[in-house]
C-alpha positions as CSV (number, residue, x, y, z in Angstrom):
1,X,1.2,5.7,-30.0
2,X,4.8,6.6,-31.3
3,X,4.2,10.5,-31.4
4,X,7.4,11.2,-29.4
5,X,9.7,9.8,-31.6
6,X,8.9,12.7,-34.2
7,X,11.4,14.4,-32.1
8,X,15.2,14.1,-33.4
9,X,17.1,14.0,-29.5
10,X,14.7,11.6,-28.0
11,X,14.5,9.0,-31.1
12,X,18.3,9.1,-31.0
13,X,17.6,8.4,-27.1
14,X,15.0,5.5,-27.6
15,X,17.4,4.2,-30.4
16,X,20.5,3.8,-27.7
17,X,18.4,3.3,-25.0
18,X,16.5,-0.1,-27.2
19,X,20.6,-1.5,-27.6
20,X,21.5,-0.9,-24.0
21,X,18.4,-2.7,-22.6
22,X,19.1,-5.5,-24.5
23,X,21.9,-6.0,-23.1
24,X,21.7,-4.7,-19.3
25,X,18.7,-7.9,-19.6
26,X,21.4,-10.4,-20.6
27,X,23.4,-9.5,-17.8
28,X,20.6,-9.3,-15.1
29,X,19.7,-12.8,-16.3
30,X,23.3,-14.1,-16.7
31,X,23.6,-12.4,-12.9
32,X,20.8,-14.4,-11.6
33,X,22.4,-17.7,-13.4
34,X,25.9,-16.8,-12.4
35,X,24.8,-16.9,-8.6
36,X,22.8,-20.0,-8.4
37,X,25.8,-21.9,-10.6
38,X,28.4,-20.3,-7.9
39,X,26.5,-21.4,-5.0
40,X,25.4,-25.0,-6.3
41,X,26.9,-28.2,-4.1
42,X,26.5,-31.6,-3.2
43,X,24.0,-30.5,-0.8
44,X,22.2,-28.2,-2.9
45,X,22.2,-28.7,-6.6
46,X,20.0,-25.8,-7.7
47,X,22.3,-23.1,-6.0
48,X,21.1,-20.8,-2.9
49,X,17.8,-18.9,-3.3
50,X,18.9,-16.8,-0.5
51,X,22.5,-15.7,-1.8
52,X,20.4,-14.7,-5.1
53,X,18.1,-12.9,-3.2
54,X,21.2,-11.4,-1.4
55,X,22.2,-10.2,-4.5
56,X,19.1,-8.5,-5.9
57,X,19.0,-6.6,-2.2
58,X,22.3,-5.0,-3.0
59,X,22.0,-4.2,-6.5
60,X,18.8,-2.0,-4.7
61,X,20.1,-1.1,-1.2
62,X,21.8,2.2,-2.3
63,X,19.0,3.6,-4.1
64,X,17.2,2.9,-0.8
65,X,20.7,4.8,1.4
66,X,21.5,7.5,-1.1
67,X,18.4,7.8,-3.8
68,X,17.3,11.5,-2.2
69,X,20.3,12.2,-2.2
70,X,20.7,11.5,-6.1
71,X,17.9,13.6,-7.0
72,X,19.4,16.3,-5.5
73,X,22.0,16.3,-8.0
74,X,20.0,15.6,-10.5
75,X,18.4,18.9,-9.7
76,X,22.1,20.9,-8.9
77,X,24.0,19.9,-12.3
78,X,23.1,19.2,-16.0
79,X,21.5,16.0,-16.3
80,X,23.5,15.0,-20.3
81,X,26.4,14.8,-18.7
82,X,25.8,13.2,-15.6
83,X,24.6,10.6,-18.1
84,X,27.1,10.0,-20.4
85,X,28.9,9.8,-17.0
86,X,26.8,7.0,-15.0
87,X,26.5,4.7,-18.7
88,X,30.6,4.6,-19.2
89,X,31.0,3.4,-15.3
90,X,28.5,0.6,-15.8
91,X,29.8,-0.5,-18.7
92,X,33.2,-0.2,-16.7
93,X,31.6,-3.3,-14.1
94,X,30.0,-4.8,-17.1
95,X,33.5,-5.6,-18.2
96,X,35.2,-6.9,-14.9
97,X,33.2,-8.8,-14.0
98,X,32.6,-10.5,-17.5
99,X,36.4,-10.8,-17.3
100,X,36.2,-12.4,-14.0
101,X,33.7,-14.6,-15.1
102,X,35.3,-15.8,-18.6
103,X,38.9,-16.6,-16.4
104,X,37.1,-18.7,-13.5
105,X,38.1,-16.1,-10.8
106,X,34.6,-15.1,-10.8
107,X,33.5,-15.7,-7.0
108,X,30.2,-14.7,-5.1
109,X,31.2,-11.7,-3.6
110,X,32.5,-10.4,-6.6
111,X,28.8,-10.5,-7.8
112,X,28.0,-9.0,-4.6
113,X,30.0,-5.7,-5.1
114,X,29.2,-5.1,-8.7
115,X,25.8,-5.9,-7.8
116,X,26.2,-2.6,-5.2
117,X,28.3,-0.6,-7.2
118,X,25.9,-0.7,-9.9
119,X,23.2,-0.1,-7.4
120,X,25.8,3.6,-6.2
121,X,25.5,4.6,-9.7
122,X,22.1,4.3,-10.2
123,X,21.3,6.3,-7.6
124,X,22.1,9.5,-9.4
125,X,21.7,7.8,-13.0
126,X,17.7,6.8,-12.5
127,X,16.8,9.8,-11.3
128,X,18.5,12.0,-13.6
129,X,17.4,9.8,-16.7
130,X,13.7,10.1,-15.8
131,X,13.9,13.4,-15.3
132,X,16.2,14.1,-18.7
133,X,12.9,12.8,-20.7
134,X,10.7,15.7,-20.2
135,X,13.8,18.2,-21.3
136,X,13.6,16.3,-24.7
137,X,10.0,16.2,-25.9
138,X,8.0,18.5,-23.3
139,X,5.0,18.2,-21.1
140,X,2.7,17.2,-23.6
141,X,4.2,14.5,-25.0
142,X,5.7,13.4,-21.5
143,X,3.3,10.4,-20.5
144,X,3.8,8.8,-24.1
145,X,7.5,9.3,-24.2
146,X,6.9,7.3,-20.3
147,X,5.3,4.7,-21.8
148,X,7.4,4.7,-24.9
149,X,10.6,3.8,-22.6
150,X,8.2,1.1,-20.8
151,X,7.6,-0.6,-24.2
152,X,11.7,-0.1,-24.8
153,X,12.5,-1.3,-21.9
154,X,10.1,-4.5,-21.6
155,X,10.6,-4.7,-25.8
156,X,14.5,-5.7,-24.3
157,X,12.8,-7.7,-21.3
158,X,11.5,-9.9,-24.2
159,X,14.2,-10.2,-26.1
160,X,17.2,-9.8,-23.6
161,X,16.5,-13.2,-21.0
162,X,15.8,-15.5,-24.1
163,X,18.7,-14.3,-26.0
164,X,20.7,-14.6,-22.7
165,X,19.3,-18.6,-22.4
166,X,20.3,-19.5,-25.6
167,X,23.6,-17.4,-25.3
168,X,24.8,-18.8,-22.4
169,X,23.8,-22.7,-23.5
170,X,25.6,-21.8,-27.0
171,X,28.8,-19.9,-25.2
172,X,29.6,-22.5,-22.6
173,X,28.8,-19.8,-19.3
174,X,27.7,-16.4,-18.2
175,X,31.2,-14.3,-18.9
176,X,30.6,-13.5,-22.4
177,X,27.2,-12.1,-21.3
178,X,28.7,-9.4,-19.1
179,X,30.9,-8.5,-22.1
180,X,28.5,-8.3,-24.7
181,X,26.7,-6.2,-21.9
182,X,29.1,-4.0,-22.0
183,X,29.6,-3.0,-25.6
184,X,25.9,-2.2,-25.7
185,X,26.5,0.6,-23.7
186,X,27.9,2.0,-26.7
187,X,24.4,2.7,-28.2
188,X,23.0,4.9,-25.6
189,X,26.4,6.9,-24.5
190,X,26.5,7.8,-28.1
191,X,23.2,9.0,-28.5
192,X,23.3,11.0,-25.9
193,X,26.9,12.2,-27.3
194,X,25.5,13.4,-30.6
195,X,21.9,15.1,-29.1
196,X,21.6,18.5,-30.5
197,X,21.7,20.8,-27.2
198,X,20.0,23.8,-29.3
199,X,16.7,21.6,-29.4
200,X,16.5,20.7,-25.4
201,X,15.0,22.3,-23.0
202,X,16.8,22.1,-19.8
203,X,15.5,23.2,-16.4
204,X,17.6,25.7,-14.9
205,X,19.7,23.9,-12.2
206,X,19.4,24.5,-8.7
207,X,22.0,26.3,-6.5
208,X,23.4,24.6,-3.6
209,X,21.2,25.3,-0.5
210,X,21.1,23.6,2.9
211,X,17.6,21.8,3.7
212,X,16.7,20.8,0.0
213,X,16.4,16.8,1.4
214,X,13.8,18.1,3.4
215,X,12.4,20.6,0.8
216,X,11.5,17.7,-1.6
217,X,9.7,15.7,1.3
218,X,7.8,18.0,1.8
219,X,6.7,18.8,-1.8
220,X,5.8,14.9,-1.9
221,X,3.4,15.3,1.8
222,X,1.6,18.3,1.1
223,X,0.9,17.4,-2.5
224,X,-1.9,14.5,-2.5
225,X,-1.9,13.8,-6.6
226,X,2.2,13.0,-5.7
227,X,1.9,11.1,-2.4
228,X,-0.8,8.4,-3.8
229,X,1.4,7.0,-6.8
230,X,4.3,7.6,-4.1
231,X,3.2,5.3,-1.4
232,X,1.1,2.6,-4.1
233,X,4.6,2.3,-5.6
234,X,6.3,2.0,-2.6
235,X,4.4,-0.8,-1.1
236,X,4.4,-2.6,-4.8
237,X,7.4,-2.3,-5.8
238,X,8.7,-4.2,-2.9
239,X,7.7,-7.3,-4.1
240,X,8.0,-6.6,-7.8
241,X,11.5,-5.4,-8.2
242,X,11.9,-9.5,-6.9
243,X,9.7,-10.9,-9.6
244,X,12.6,-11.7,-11.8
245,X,14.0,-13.7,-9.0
246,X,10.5,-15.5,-8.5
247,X,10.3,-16.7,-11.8
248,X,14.0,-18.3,-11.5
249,X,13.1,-20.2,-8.6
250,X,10.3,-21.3,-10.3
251,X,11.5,-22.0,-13.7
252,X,14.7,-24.1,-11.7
253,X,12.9,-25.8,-8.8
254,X,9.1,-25.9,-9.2
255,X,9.2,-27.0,-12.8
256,X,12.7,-28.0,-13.1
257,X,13.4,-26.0,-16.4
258,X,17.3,-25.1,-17.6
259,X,18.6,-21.8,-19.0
260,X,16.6,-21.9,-22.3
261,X,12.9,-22.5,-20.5
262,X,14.1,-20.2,-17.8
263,X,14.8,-16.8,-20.3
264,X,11.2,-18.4,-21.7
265,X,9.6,-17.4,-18.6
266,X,11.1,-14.1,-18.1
267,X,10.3,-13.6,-21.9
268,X,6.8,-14.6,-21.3
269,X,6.4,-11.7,-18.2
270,X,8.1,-8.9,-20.6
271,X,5.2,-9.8,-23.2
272,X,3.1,-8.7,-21.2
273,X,4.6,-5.5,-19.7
274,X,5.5,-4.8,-23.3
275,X,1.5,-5.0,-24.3
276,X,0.4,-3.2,-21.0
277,X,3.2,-0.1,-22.0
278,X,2.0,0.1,-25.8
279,X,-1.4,-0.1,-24.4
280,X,-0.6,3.0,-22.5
281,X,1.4,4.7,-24.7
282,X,-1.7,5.4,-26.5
283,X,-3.4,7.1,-23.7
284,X,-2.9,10.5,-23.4
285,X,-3.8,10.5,-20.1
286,X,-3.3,8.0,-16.8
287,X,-5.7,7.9,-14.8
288,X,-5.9,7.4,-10.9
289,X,-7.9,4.0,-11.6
290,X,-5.4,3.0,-14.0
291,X,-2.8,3.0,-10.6
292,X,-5.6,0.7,-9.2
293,X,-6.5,-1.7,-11.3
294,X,-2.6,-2.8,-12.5
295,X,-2.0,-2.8,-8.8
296,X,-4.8,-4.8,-7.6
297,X,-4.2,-7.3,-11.1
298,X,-0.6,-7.9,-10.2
299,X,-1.2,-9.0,-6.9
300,X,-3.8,-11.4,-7.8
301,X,-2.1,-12.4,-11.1
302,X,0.8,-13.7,-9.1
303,X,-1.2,-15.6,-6.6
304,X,-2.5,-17.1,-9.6
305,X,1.2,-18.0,-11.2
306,X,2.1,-19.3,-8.1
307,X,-0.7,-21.5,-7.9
308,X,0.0,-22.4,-11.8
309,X,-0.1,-26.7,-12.0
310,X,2.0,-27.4,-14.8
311,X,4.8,-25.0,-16.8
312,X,3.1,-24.0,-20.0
313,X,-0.1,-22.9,-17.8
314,X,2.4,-20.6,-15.5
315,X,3.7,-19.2,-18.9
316,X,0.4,-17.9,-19.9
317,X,-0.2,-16.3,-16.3
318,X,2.8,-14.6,-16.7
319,X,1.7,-12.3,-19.7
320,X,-1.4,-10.7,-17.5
321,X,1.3,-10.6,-14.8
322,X,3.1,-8.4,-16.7
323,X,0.4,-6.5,-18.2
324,X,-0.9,-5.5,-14.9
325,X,2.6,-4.6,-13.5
326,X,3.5,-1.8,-16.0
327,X,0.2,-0.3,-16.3
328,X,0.5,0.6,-12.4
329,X,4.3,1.3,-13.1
330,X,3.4,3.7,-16.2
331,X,0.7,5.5,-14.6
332,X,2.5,6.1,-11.6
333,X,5.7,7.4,-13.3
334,X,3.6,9.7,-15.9
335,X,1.1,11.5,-13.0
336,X,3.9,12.1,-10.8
337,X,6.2,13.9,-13.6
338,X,3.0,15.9,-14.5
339,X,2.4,17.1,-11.0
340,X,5.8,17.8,-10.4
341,X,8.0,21.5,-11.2
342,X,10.4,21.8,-13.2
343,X,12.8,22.9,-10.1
344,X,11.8,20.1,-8.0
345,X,11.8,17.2,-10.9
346,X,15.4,15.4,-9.8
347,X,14.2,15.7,-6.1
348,X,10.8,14.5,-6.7
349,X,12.4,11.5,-9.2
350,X,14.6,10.5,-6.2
351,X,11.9,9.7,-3.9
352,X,9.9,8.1,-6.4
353,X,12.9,5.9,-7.4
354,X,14.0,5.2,-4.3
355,X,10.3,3.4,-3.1
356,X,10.1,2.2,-6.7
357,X,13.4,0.2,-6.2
358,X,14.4,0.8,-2.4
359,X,11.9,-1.6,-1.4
360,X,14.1,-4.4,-2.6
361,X,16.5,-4.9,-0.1
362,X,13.3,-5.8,2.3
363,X,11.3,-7.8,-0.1
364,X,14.1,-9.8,-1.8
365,X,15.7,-11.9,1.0
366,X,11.8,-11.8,2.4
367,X,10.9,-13.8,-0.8
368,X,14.1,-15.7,-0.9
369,X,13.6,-16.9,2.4
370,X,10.3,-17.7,2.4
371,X,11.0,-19.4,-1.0
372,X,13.7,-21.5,1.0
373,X,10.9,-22.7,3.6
374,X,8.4,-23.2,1.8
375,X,9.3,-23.7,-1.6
376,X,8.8,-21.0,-4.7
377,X,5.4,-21.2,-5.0
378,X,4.8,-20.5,-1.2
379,X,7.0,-17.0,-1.7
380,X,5.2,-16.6,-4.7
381,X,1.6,-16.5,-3.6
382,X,2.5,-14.6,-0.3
383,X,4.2,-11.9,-2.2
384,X,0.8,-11.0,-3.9
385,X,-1.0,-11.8,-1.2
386,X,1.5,-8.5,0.6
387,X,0.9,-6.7,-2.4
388,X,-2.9,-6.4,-1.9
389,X,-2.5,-5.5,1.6
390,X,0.0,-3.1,0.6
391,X,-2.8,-1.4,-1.7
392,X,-5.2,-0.7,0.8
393,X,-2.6,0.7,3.1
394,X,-1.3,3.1,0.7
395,X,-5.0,4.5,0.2
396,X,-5.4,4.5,4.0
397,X,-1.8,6.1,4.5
398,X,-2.3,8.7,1.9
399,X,-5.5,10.0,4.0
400,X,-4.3,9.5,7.3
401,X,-0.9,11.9,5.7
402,X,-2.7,14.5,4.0
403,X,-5.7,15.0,6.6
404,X,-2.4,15.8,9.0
405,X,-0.2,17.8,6.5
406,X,-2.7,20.1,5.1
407,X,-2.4,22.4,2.0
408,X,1.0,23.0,0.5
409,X,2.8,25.6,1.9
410,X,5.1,25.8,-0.8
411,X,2.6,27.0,-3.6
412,X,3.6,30.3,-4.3
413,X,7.1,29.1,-4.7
């Protein structure tokens, strides 16, 4: 289960990487909180659904402008570098805004922009991360070292929104969040200081060329093992990537929780997605029905949380929630890296990341406003609902594609 971690770089990684969750999960809850206390009135005391779903759109919106675009220099340049980069300029926003915050000048737009700056950065950062993992520990052990960041990252998912509940009822607010947030940052911009270069394995960067936009699109439609996980992700993700949102609306309105029983919830979910990545991380191989069945599951595991009648009954329907959402998150990540080049990993990496977060901008204010019509469990149980649908038309979509496209014309290169 833990076989990547016998190598020195990437343990240092995971190590960083484990802090830096943390916090980047106290700020995205202290976000979510900071919005719906800014945009609470007399005429609406829970704060606006829509303005937090606003906010979620734009923290995703640029990977969905500018994500090719991000792989291709995560292909062109050294990927270390263009970390250590990416992790000091979030930690940069991390601070204003907690200053902001902490001096009551904190206003809704100023959630807005950080909320798209972080969302520029990440264009080039995601890409080039995901793509940095197979230069530390190698093909073989690339799906566990996948899964192993899954457990990391949902390891922080537990901790990071309970912590950031009790923090922010023991602190008086949200602005010492963002500031703790940004010392975290510390951990993974020194590990990736301090890697020994002599034990990485780089792929050799790719000159500058006119047409290499196009050249990864097409390396995604003529390849059939890529375009599946693609276009599953694509139309799942849209919905998922607003889950966090979800479970605020229903923590605050449905069962009228506060900030403690609200980081509960989103603890509850990263159980889950913590279980389903350790379950994977054990596999050494992801299978096409893995893709599937966590696909299918989350879909029909929401429309069961939103149908939840009392709070502690929702809690427990969160954990297969969350189970189900990183095993099709996992697979999809690990069989694409496998299929993929070395040459055309950052390209490939950008299209991936931007359906597996670009879909945000459409199915965040979607949920939001549905939430606002019909209440959070109505946006809830519609969101799976477009989930299923969103299956089949990825398997329909992917034959319909690769019946037109044909073999790959690329092979030889």
């Amino acid at each position: 289960m833990f076989r990547s971690l016998r190598v020195r770089n990437y343990r240092m990684f995971a190590a960083g990487g484990t802090v830096s969750n943390i916090g980047t999960w106290l700020q995205r809850t202290a976000q979510d909180w900071l919005v719906l206390d800014l945009t609470a009135g007399p005429g609406n005391a829970h704060g606006s659904a829509a303005a937090l779903g606003t906010a979620t759109a734009l923290q995703f919106l640029p990977m969905l402008l500018f994500g090719m675009f991000g792989g291709v220099l995560a292909d062109r340049y050294p990927k270390r570098p263009i970390l250590i980069v990416a992790q000091t300029m979030m930690a940069g926003l991390a601070l204003t805004i907690g200053i902001l915050t902490m001096t009551g000048s904190a206003q809704v737009w100023h959630v807005y922009v950080m909320a798209f700056l972080l969302g520029m950065i990440s264009c080039v950062e995601v890409p080039s991360r995901q793509a940095f993992v197979v230069e530390m520990v190698g093909r073989d052990d690339l799906p566990n070292a996948i899964a192993l960041n899954s457990s990391i990252f949902n390891l922080a998912r537990v901790v990071g929104p309970a912590l950031a509940g009790v923090l922010i009822y023991v602190l008086g607010g949200t602005g010492p969040i963002f500031l703790i947030n940004a010392l975290t940052f510390g951990g993974v911009i020194s590990s990736l200081v301090f890697m020994r270069k002599s034990e990485l394995s780089p792929a050799d960067p790719v000159p500058r060329a006119k047409g290499q936009l196009r050249e990864g699109l097409r390396y995604v439609l003529q390849r059939e093992e890529l375009l599946m996980p693609v276009l599953l992700i694509a139309f799942v993700s849209m919905f998922s990537q607003s889950f966090s949102m979800s479970i605020a609306l229903m923590a605050r309105e449905t069962f009228g929780a506060g900030a403690s029983s609200f980081g509960l919830a989103s603890s509850m979910f990263a159980v889950g997605a913590l279980a389903g990545a350790l379950l994977a991380a054990r596999r050494v191989r992801l299978s096409r029905k893995m893709l599937f069945a966590g696909a299918i599951g989350f879909g029909l595991f929401q429309i069961a949380t939103g149908l939840a009648p009392f709070y502690p009954a929702y809690l427990l329907l969160l954990i297969p929630t969350g189970i189900a959402l990183i095993t099709i998150n996992t697979a999809a990540n690990a069989s694409v890296q496998i299929a993929t080049s070395p040459e055309m990993r950052g390209r490939v990496m950008g299209i991936y990341m931007l359906v597996f977060t670009g879909g945000a901008p459409l199915g965040a204010p979607l949920i939001g406003w549905l939430s606002e019509l019909g209440g959070p469990r109505t946006g809830v149980i519609l969101s799976g609902v477009l989930v299923l649908a969103g299956t089949g038309l990825a398997v329909l979509l992917t034959r319909m594609i690769s019946s037109r496209v044909g073999k790959p014309a690329l092979a030889a290169a």
